[in-house]
N, C-alpha and C positions, 0 to 999 in steps of 0.2 A: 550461490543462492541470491545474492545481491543484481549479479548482472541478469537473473531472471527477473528481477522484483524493476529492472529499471526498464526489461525488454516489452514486457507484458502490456504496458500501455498503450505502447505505440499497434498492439493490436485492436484492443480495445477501441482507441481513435480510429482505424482504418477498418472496424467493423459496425461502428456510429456513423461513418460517413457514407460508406456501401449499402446502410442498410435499403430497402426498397422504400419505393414512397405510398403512401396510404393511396387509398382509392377513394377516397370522402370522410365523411363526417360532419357533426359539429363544427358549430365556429366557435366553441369553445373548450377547450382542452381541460382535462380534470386538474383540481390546483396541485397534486401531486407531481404531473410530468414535466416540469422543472424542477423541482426540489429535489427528486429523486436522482437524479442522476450527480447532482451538485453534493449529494450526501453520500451516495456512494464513494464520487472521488476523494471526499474528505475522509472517508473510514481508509481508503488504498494509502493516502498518504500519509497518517496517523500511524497506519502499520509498517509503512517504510519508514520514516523517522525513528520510529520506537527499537525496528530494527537494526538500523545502523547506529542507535545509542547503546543496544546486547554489544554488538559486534563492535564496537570500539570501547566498551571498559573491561571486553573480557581480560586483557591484560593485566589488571588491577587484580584478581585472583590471585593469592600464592599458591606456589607448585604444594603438591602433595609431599614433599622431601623439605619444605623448609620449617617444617615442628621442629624438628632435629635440633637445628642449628640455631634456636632460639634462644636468648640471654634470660636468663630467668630471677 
């Protein structure tokens, strides 16, 4: 799952760079199409940090068999 969470971007970048170029417009651009893109990648990497913090304290769990052997 990780090695998808790391591959994914590099699509991303290589479907931002291909993408076609506009045919005109404005010479000024709405104030969203900077920020949008800059929030998006902040929400992908918030979700991959959070993810790799799941994925390394699963250990800290005890197993289902260590009630047992608990000093009481």
């Amino acid at each position: 799952m990780i090695a998808w969470v790391l591959i994914v971007p590099l699509f991303a970048v290589f479907w931002w760079f291909a993408q076609p170029g506009t045919m005109g417009g404005g010479w000024v651009e709405p104030w969203y199409a900077s920020i949008l893109p800059w929030a998006g990648w902040s929400a992908y990497a918030t979700g991959v940090i959070w993810m790799i913090r799941i994925h390394r304290t699963s250990h800290l769990d005890p197993e289902p068999s260590d009630w047992r052997y608990r000093e009481r």
